[in-house]
C-alpha positions in Angstrom: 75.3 -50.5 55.9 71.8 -52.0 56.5 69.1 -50.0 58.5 65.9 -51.7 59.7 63.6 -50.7 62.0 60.4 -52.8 64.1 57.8 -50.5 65.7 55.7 -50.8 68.8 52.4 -53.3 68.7 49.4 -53.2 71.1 47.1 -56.2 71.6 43.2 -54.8 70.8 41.5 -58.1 71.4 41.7 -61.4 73.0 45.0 -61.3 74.7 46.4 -63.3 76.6 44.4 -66.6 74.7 47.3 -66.1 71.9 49.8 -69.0 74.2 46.7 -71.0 74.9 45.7 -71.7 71.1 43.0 -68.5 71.2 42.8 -65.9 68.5 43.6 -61.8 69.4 43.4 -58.8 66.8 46.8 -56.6 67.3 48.2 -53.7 65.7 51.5 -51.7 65.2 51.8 -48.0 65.7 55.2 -46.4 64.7 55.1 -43.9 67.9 57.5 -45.6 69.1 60.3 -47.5 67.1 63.2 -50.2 67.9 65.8 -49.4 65.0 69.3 -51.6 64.0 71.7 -50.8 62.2 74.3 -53.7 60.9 77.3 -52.9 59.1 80.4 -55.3 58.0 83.5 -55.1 60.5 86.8 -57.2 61.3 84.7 -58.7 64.4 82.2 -60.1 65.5 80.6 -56.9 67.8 77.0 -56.0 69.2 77.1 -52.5 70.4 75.7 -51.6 73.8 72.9 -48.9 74.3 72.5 -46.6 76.5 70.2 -49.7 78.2 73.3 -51.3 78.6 75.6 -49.0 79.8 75.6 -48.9 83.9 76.5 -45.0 83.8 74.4 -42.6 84.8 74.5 -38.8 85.2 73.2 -38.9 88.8 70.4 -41.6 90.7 67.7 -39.8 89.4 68.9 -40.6 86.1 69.5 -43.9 86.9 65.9 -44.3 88.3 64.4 -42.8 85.4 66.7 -44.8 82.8 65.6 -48.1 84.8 62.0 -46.9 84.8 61.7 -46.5 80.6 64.2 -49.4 79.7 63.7 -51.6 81.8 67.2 -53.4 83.9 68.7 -56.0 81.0 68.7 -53.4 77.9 69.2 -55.6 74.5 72.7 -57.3 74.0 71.2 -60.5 75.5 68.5 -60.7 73.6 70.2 -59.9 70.8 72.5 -62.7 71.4 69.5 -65.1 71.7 68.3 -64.1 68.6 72.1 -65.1 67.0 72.0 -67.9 68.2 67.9 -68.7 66.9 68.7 -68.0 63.6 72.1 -69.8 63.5 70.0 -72.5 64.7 67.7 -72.3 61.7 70.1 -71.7 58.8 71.8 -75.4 60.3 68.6 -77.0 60.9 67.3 -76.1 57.2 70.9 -76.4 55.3 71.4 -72.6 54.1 74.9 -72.3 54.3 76.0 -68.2 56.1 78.9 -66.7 54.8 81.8 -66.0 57.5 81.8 -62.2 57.0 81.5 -60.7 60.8 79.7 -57.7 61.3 78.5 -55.1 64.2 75.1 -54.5 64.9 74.0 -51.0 66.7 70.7 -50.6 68.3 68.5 -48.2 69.9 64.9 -48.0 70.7 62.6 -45.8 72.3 59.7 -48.1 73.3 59.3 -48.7 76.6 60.7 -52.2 77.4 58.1 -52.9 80.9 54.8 -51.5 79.8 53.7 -54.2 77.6 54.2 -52.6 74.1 56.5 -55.4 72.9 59.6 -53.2 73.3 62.4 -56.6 73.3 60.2 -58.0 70.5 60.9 -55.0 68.2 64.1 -54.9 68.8 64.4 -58.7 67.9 62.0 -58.4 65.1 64.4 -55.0 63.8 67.9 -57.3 64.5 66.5 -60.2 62.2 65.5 -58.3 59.4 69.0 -56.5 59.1 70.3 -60.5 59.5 68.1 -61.6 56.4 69.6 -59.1 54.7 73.3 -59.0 55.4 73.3 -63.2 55.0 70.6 -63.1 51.8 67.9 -65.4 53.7 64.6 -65.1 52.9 62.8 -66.5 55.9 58.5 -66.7 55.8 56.8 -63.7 58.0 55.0 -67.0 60.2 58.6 -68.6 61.0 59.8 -65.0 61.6 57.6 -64.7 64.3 58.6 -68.5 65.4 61.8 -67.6 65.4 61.5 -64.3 67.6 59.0 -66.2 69.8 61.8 -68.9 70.5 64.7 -66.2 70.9 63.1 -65.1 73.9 61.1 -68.7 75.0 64.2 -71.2 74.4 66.9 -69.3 74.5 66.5 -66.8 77.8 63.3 -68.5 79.3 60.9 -65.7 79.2 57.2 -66.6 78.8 55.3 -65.4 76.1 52.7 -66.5 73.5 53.2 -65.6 69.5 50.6 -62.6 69.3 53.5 -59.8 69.6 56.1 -61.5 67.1 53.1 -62.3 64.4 52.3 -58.0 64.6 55.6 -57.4 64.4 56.0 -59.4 61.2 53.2 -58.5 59.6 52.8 -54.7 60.8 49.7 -53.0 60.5 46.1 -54.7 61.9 46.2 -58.0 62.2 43.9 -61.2 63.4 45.5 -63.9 64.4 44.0 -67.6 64.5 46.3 -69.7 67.0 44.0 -72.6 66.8 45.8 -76.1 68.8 45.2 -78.3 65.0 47.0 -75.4 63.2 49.8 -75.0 65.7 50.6 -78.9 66.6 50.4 -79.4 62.4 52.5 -76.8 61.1 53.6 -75.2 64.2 52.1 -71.3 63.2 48.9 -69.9 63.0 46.2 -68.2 60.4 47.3 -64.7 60.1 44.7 -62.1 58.4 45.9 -59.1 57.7 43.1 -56.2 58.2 42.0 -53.0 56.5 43.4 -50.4 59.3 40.8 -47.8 58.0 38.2 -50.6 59.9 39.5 -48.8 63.1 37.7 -46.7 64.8 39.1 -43.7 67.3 41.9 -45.1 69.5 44.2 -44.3 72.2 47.0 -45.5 73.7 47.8 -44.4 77.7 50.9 -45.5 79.6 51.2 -44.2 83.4 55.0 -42.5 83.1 55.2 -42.7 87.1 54.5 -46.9 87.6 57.6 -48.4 88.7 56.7 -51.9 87.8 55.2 -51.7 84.3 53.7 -54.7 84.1 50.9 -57.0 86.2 52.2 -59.4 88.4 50.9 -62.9 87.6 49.2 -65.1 90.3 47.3 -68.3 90.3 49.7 -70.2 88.2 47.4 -69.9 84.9 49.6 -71.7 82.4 50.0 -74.6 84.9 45.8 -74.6 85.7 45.4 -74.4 81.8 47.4 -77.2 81.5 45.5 -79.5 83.7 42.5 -78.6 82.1 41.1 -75.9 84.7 37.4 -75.1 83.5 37.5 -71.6 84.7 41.1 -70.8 83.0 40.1 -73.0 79.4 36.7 -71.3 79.8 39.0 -67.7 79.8 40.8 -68.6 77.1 38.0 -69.3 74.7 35.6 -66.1 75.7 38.9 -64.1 74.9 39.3 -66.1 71.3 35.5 -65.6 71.1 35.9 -62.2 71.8 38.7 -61.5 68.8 36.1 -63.4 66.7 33.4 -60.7 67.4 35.9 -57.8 67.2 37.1 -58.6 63.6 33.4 -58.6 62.4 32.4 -55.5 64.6 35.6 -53.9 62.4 34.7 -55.5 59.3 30.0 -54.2 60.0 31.9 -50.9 61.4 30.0 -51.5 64.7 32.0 -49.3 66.9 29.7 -49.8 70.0 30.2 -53.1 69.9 34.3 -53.1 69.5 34.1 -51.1 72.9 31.9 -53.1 74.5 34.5 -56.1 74.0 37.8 -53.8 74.7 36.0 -53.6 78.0 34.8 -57.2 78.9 38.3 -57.9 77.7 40.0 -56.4 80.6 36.9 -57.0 83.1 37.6 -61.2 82.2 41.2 -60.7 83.0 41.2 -58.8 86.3 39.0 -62.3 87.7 41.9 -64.3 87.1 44.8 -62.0 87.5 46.0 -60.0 89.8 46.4 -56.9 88.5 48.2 -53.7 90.3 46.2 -50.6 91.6 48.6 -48.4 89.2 47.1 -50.5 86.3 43.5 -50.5 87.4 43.9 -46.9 88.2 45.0 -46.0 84.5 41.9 -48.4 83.4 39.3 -46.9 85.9 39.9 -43.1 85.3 40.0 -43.8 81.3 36.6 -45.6 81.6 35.4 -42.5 84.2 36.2 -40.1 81.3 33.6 -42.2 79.1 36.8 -44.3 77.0 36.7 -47.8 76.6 39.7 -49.2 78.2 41.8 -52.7 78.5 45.7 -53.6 78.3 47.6 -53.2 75.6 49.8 -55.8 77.0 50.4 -57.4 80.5 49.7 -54.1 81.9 51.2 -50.5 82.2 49.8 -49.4 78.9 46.3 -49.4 78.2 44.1 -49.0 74.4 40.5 -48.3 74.0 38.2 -45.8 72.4 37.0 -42.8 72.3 34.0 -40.7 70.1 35.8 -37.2 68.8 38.5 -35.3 69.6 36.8 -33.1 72.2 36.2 -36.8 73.8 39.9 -37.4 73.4 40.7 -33.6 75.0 38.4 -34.5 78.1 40.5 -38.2 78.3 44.1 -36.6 78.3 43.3 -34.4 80.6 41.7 -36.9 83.1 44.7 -38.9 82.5 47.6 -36.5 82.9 46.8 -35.4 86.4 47.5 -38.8 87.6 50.7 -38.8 85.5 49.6 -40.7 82.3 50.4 -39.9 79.1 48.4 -40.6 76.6 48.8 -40.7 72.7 46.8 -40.9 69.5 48.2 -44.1 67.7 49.9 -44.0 64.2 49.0 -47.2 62.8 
């Protein structure tokens, strides 16, 4: 029986210029956990979750079921991942043994508020496939490879930042620079001291039906044609993770604030973000806490100074139903 487990990432700086050849800063925290379990059977079987199950005590079960996991649970992206790695083994000639198997899953992330919940659980079903088939795959292609399961196979948008944390764990900046990318198709990935960090939080409204922001003002296709404000964007936010890794690496925690906010202040001009979101944001920041998403919104990460500071901040934040949690990283 192989048991592997991915945990829950946040992205700290420069999201979302990871798709648009920009740099971010990122970080796991194993508060929350997607874990696999893959053990040799006479089929070919992927066990459903509770996710996937359509049975539920009563509607407010099935409300509050929907609400955490989200309405697709994991088989499918579990299948797209099959199928990824299939891909791979062909395309680079490492021949897979024809044991079958069944793979078991469960995860408590929260799949819609932008903690990378279907990445761990891809991230979690690869590693148990490495090691059932004997495949040692590099951690940049890993993150290829989860990227595509979710980009090729089911047509989800996403950039690499989330599958390159995932590999790695830990801090990480990432470098997702066009030369870099169009020559060898990954990144620079520099893993980072996670003692650099200074006090954080993570906050995640429990109540918002739709976790994340809604998208407007078609960014990838403006980016595309070359649109001067979205370009312009996506190299303050690279710029951005720039200054963050050396306000880590001087231990200038002023300064790491002062981007987490102009992080989420660049983003609400181009997107349009929900008032759930920019409540969480606004009453974090009202408590004296730096503030920005985590993801694509219904999670927020930023600072704060001591834990009396961090006392004050969960208390402003639970009475409008947030919860909010001190990060293991």
């Amino acid at each position: 029986m192989i048991e592997t487990a991915a945990y829950a990432r946040v992205g700290l700086l420069g999201n979302p210029s990871d798709g648009y050849f920009g740099k971010t800063i990122a970080f796991t925290l194993k508060n929350f956990r997607s874990r696999v379990v893959l053990y040799p059977s006479a089929r070919l079987e992927i066990k459903p979750s509770i996710a996937d199950i359509p049975i539920w005590k009563n509607l407010a079960d099935l409300r509050e079921t929907t609400r955490w996991s989200g309405y697709y649970g994991g088989i499918r992206i579990i299948r797209a991942l099959l199928m990824r790695f299939t891909d791979y083994c062909l395309a680079e000639g490492i021949e897979l043994h024809d044991r079958n198997f069944t793979i078991e899953y469960e995860s408590n992330i929260p799949l819609r508020l932008g903690l990378g919940g279907s990445s761990a659980i891809i991230t979690a079903t690869l590693r148990a496939l490495m090691q059932f088939y004997e495949v040692e795959i590099s951690k940049p292609v890993q993150a290829n490879l989860a990227l595509e399961a979710e980009t090729k196979e089911l047509g989800v948008g996403a950039g690499l930042q989330d599958r390159v944390i995932l590999a790695y764990e830990g801090l990480v900046y990432m470098d997702f620079a066009r030369e870099l990318m169009e020559q060898r198709g990954y990144g620079e990935y520099e893993p980072l001291d996670a003692t650099l960090l200074p006090n954080l939080y993570v906050a995640y409204r429990t109540s918002l039906s739709e976790g994340t922001e809604i998208f407007h003002n078609n960014i990838r296709g403006r980016f595309e044609a070359g649109d001067a404000d979205i370009v312009g964007a996506m190299q303050q936010w690279a710029r951005m993770a720039e200054d963050g890794r050396a306000a880590l690496l001087s231990a200038d925690r002023d300064k790491l604030a002062q981007l987490i906010d102009a992080n989420f202040d660049l983003r609400s001009r181009l997107y349009k973000v929900s008032e759930g979101n920019l409540l969480m944001i606004r009453t974090a920041r009202e408590a004296g806490a730096s503030a920005k998403f985590a993801g694509s919104g219904g999670a927020i990460v930023g600072t704060y100074r001591d834990q009396q500071h961090f006392e004050t901040l969960r208390q402003a934040l639970a009475a409008r139903d947030i919860a909010v949690i001190q990060p293991r990283i």
